[in-house]
C-alpha positions as a Markdown table, in Angstrom:
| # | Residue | x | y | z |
|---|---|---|---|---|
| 1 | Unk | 175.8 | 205.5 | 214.1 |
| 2 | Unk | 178.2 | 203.4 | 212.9 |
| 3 | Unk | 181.3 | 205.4 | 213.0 |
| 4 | Unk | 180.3 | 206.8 | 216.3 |
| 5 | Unk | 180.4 | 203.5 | 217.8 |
| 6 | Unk | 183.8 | 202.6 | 215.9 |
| 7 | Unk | 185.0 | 206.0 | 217.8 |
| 8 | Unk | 184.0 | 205.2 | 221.0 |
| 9 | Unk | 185.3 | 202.0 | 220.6 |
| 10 | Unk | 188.8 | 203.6 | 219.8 |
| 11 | Unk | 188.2 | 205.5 | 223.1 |
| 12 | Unk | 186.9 | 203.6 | 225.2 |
| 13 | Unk | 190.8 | 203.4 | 227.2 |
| 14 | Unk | 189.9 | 207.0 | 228.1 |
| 15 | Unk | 186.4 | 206.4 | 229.8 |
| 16 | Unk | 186.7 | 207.3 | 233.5 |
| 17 | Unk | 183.4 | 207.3 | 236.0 |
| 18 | Unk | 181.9 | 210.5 | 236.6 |
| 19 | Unk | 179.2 | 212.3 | 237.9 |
| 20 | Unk | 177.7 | 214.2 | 234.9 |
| 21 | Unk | 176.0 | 216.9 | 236.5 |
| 22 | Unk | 175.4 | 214.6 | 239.4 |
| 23 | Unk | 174.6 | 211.7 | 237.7 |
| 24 | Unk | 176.5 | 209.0 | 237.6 |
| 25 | Unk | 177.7 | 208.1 | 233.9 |
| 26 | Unk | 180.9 | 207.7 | 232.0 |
| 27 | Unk | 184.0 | 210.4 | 230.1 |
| 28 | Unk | 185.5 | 210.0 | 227.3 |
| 29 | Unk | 188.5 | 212.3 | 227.4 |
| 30 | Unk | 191.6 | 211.4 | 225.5 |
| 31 | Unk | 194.4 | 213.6 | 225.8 |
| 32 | Unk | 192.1 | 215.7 | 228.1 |
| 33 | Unk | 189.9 | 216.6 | 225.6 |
| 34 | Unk | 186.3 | 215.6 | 226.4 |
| 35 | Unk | 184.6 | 214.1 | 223.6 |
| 36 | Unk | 181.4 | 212.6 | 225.4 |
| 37 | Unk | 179.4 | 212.3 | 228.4 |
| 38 | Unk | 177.4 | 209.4 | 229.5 |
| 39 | Unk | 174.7 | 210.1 | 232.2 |
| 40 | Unk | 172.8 | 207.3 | 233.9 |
| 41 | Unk | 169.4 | 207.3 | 234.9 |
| 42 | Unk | 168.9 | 204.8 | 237.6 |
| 43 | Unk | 166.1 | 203.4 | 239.5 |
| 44 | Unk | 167.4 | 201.4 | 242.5 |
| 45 | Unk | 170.1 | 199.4 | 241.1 |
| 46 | Unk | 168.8 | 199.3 | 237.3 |
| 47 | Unk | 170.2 | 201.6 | 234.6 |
| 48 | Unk | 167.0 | 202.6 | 233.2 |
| 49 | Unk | 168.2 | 205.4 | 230.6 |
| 50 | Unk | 171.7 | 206.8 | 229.2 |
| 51 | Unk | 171.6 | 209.9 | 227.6 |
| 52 | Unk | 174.7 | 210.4 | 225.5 |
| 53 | Unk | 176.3 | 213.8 | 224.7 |
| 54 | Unk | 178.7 | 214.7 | 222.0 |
| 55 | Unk | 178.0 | 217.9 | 220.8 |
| 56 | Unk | 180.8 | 220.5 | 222.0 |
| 57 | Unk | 178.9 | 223.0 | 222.8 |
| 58 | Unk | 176.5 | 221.3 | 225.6 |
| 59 | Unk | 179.6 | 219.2 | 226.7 |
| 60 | Unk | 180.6 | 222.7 | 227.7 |
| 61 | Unk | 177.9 | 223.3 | 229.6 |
| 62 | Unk | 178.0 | 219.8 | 231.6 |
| 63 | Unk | 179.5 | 219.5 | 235.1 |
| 64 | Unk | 181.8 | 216.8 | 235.5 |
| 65 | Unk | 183.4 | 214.9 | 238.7 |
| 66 | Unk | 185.4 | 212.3 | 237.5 |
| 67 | Unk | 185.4 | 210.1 | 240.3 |
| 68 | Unk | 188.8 | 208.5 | 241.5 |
| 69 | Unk | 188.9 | 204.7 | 241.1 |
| 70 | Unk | 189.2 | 203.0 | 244.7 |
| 71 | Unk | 191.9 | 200.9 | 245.5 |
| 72 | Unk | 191.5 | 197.6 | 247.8 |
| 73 | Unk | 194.2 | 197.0 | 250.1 |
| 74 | Unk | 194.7 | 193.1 | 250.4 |
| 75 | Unk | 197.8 | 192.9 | 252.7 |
| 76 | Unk | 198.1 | 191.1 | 255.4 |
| 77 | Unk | 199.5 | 192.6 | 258.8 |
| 78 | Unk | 202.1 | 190.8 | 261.0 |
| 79 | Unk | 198.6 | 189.9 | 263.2 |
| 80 | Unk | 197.0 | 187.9 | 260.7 |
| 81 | Unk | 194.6 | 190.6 | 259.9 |
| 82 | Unk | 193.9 | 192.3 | 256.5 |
| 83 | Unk | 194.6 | 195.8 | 255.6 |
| 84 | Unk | 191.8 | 198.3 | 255.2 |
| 85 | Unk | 189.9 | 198.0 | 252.3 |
């Protein structure tokens, strides 16, 4: 357990968001490669399980979405008024 926490440490600057097979969870993909999955349980707004996959061959298996980080935009038109967030 230990040394798979000290590699997802390592990797954790490759995590993107996801949907793991429509769940919402985490990636760990460096260099493309994906080396885990994290899939969320959630009731309401509470994470109530993560199941955690590592093993090639169901990684394989899981459909991900890696969803796009949004990006505010905090300008400020000539009007005073912000720019669409």
């Amino acid at each position: 357990m230990l040394e798979w926490t000290r590699d997802s440490a390592r990797a954790a600057r490759f995590c993107r968001l996801a949907l793991d097979n429509g769940s919402p969870g985490l990636v760990m993909a460096p260099n493309g490669q994906l080396i885990r999955a994290l899939a969320f349980t959630l009731a309401g707004d509470t994470i109530t399980s993560i199941d955690a996959f590592a093993n090639p061959a169901h990684l394989s298996q899981v459909d991900i979405a890696i969803l796009e980080p949004v990006v505010a935009d905090h300008s400020i038109n000539e009007n005073g008024e912000a720019g669409n967030v």
